[in-house]
C-alpha positions in Angstrom: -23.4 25.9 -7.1 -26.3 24.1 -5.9 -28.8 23.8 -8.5 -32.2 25.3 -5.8 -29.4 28.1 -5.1 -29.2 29.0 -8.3 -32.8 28.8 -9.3 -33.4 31.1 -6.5 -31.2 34.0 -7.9 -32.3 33.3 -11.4 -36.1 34.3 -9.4 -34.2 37.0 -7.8 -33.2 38.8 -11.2 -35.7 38.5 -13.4 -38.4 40.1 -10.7 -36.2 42.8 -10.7 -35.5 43.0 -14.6 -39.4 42.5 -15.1 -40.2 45.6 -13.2 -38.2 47.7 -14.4 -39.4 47.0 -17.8 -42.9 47.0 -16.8 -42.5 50.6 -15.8 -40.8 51.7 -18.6 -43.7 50.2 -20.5 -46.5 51.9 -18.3 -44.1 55.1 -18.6 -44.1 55.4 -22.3 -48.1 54.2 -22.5 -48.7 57.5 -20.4 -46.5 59.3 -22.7 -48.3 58.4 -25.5 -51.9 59.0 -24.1 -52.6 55.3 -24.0 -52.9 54.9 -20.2 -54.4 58.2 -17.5 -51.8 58.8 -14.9 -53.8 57.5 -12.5 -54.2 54.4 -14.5 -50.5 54.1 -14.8 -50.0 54.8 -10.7 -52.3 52.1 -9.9 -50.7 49.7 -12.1 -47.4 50.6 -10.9 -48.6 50.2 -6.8 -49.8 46.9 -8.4 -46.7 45.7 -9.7 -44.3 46.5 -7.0 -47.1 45.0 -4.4 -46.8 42.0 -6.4 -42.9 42.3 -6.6 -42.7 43.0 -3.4 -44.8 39.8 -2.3 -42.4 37.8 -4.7 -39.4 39.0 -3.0 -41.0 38.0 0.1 -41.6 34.4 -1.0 -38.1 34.5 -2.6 -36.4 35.8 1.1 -38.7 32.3 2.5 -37.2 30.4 0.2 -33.6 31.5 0.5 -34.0 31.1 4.4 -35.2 27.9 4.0 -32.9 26.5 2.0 -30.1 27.7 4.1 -31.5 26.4 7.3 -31.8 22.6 5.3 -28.3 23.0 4.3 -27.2 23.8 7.8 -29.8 20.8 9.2 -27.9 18.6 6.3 -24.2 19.3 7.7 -25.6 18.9 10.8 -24.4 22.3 12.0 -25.3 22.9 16.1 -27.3 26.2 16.4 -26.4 29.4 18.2 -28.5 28.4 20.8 -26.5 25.2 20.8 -23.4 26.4 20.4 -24.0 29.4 23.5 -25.1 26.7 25.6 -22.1 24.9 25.6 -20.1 27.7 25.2 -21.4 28.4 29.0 -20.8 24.5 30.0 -17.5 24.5 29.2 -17.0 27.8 31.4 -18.5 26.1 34.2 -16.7 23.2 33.8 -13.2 25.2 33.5 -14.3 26.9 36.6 -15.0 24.1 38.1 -11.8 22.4 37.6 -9.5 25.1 38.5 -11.0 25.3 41.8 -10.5 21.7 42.4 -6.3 22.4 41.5 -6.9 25.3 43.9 -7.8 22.9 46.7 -5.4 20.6 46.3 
């Protein structure tokens, strides 16, 4: 597996794994009086913002590196690949109606 590949899913998890441990810690603090409920719902909104902004990088990233991998195997785009799609229609039509006439 391509070693920026696998750094990106190693990201991936541990956001995950870190946030869900987070709130289990801010869970028990309120349990045990340590933190107000308030305190631990703000902290909480806090953490997934910042989870959810990490995702959002780790989504960029992802994209990007799929888009460099398809640029490196010099893959046409869908655009690309449409466009000639529709050539090659033209052309066929075209060509049929020249047997046609002759």
């Amino acid at each position: 597996m391509d070693e920026r590949l696998k750094n990106l899913l190693y990201i991936g998890v541990g956001l995950a794994s870190t946030s869900a441990k987070a709130k289990q810690l801010i869970e028990k603090m309120n349990v045990e009086g340590r933190l107000t409920e308030e305190e631990g719902k703000r902290i909480i909104d806090e953490l997934f913002q910042s989870g959810k902004n990490s995702a959002d990088e780790v989504k960029e990233q992802v994209r990007q590196y799929f888009a460099e991998t398809l640029s490196e195997l010099q893959t046409p785009s869908q655009k690309a690949f449409n466009d000639l799609e529709k050539r090659v229609a033209q052309l066929e039509a075209r060509l049929n109606s020249k047997k046609n006439e002759v």
